[in-house]
N, C-alpha and C positions, 0 to 999 in steps of 0.2 A: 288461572285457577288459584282458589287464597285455600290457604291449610287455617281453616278457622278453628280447629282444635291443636293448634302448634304446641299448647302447655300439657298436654298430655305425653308427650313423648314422639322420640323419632320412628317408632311404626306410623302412627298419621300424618306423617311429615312422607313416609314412605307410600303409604296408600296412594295418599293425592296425587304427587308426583307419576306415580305408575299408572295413575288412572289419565292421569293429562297426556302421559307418552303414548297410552294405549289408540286417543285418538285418532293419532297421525299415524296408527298401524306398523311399527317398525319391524323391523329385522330381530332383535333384540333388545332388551333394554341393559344397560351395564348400570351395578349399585357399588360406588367404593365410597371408603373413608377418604375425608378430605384430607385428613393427616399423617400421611405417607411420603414425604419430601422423594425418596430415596425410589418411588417408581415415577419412570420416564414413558415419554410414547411408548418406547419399543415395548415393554411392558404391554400397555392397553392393547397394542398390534398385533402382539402375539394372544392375546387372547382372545381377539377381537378372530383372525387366522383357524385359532383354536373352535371354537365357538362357529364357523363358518363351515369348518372340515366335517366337523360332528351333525352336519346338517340341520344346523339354525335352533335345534332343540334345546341344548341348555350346556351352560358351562359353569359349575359351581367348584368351589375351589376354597376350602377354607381350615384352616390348623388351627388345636389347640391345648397347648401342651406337649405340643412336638406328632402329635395323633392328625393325621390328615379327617376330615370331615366331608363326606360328598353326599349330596342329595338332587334331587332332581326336579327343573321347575320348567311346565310345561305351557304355552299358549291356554290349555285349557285349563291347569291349575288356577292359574292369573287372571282367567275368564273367572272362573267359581270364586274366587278371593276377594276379588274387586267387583 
């Protein structure tokens, strides 16, 4: 699958990508920054763990300004999105 809107920004870069995972029906889909040198597997594991525990429904996790952020993204949200 080609992101033929690549110049518009990394939300259609994110669509497409979520809509190509959606195919192959996963587990979850995981979105991180590529530029994070400093997280390891164990990292991914444990949230991959985390994310398993919570019963496959969602694991969001996101700071800023030292303020935690949580929201909630569901099979069916990602259905209506995509």
């Amino acid at each position: 699958m080609r992101n033929e809107d690549y110049a518009s920004g990394m939300a259609a870069s994110l669509r497409v990508g979520v809509a190509r995972a959606q195919k192959d029906r996963p587990d979850g889909i995981m979105i991180a920054l590529a530029d994070m040198p400093a997280i390891t597997d164990l990292h991914l594991n444990l949230l991959i763990d985390a994310f398993r525990k919570n019963g496959g429904s969602h694991v969001v996790r996101a700071v800023a300004n030292g303020c935690r952020i949580s929201f909630r993204i569901s099979r069916v949200t990602l259905a209506r999105a995509f």
